[in-house]
C-alpha positions as CSV (number, residue, x, y, z in Angstrom):
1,X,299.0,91.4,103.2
2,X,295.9,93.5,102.6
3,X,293.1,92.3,100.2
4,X,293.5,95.4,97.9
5,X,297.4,94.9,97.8
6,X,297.0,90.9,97.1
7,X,294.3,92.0,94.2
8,X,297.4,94.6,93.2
9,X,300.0,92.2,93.1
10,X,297.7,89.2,91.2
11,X,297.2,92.0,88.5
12,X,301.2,93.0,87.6
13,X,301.8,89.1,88.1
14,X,299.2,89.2,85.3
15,X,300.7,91.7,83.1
16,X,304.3,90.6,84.1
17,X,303.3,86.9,82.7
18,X,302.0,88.7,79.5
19,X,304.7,90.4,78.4
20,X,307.0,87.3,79.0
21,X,305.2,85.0,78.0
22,X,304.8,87.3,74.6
23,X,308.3,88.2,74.1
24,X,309.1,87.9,70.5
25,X,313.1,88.0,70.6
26,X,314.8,87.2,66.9
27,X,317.2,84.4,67.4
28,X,319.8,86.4,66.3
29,X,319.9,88.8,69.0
30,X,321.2,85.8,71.3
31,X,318.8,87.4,74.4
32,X,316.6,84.6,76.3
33,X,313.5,85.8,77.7
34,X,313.9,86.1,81.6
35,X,312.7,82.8,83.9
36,X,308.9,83.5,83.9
37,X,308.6,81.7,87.7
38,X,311.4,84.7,88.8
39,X,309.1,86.7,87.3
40,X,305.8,85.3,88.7
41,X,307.4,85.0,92.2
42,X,308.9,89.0,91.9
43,X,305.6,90.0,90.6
44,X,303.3,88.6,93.2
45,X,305.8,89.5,96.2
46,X,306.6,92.7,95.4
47,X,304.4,94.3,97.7
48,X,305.1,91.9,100.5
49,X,305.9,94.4,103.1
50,X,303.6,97.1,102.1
51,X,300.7,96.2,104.9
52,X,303.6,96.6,107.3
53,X,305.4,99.6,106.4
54,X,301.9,100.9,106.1
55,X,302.4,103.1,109.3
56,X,305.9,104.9,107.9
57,X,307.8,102.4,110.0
58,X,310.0,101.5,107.0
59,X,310.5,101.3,103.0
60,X,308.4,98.9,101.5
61,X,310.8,97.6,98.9
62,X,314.0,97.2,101.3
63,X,311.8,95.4,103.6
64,X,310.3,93.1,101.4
65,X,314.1,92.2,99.9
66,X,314.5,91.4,103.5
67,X,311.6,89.5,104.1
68,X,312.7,87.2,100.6
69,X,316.4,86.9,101.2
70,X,315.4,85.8,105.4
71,X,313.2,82.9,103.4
72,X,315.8,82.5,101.0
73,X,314.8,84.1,98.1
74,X,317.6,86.8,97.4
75,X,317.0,86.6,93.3
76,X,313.1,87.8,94.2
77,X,314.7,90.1,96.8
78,X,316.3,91.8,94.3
79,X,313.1,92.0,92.2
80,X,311.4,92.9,95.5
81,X,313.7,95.9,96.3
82,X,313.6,97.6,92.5
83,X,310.2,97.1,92.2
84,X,309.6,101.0,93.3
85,X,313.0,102.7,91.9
86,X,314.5,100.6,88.7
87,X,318.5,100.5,90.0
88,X,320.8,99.6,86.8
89,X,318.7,100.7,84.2
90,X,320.6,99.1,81.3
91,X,318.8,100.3,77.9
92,X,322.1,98.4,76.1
93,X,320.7,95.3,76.9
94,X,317.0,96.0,75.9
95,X,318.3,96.9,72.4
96,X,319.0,93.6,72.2
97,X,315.8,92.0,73.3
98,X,317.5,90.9,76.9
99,X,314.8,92.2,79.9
100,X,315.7,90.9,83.2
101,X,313.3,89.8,85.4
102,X,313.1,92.8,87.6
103,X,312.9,94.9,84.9
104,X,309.4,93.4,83.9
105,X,308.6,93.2,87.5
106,X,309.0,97.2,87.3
107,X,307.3,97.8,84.4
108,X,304.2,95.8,85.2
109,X,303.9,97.4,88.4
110,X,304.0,101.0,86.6
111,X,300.9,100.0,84.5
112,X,299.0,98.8,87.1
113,X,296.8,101.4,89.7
114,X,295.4,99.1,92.5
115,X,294.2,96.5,90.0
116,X,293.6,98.7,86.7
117,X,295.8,98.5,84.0
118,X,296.9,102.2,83.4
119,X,299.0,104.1,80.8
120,X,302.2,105.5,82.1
121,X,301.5,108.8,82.9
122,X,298.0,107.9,84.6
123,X,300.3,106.0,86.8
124,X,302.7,108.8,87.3
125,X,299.9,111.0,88.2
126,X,298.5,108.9,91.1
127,X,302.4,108.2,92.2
128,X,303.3,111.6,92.3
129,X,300.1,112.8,94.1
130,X,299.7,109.9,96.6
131,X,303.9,109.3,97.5
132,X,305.6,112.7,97.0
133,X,304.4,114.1,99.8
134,X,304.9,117.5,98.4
135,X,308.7,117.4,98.3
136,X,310.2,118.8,95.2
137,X,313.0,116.6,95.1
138,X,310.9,113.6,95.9
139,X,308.9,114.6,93.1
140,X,311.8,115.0,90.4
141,X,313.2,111.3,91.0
142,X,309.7,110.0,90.6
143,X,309.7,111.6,87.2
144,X,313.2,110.8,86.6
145,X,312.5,106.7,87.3
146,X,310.0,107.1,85.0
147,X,311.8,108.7,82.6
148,X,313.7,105.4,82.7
149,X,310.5,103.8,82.5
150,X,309.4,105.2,79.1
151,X,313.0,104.3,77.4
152,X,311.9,100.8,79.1
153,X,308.6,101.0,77.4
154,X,309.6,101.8,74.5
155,X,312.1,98.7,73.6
156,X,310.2,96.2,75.2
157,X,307.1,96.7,73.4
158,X,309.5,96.6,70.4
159,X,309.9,93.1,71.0
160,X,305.6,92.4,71.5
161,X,303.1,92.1,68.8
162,X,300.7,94.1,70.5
163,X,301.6,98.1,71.9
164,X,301.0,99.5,75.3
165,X,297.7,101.0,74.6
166,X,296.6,97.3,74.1
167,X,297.7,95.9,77.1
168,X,295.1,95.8,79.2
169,X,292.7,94.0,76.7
170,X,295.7,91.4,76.0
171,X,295.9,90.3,79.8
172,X,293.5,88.0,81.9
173,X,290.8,89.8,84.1
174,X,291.2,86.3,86.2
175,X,293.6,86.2,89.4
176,X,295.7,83.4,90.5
């Protein structure tokens, strides 16, 4: 893995163990927070394969889910392979306070740009103009995930004494 791409992945592991470890769910909604060392392991693999696939040869996400499930990791495969496009989205569950693992594993990894915390749309900017390649329909499902990703936003911070304009001054400068 590529120093910049470690750096990457130590920064959403950072804003990943944030948001869980700051999950404020009422009793009464019955939700658990999700396993924060599912979420530490998605968060600092998620970009296992990117060095490789590097060269077009293949899909970062896919690959990594195989990389994970070959070691025996299929849980963090899963995280692995949704990292890029959130499959599932379940906004029925988040009403309740319930974010799975790769959910925060997504969302984390849509606030951070190399390894500055970003809002949303910064984010969307540099996706769209470094990975859509000019293709329009390319284009419209990167804006449609994070339409997905908004909604997502939206309920977790819900459920977070601080909002996502104060995110980056919440997490740790420090890596791993």
């Amino acid at each position: 893995m590529l120093d910049n791409i470690k750096e990457h992945s130590f920064r959403v592991a950072r804003v990943a163990e944030k948001i869980v470890t700051e999950l404020q769910i009422p009793a009464a909604n019955k939700a658990t927070p999700p396993d924060l060392d599912l979420v530490l392991a998605g968060a600092l693999l998620h970009d296992i394969a990117k060095t490789k696939c590097l060269d077009g040869s293949c899909q970062h996400a896919e690959e990594g889910q195989f990389i994970c499930v070959e070691h025996g990791y299929p849980e963090v495969g899963k995280i692995v392979r949704d990292h890029v496009f959130l499959s599932n989205h379940t906004p029925d569950t988040y009403m309740q306070g319930s974010f799975p693992a790769r959910e925060i594993v997504y969302y984390a990894d849509k606030r951070v740009r190399h390894t500055e915390i970003v809002s949303l749309n910064q984010r969307l900017e540099y996706i769209v103009d470094h990975y859509a390649r000019g293709s329009e329909s390319f284009t419209r499902r990167i804006y449609e995930n994070f339409q997905s990703c908004v909604e997502l936003e939206n309920y977790l911070f819900s459920f977070l004494p601080f909002s996502p304009e104060d995110l980056p001054e919440q997490v740790s400068p420090e890596a791993f």
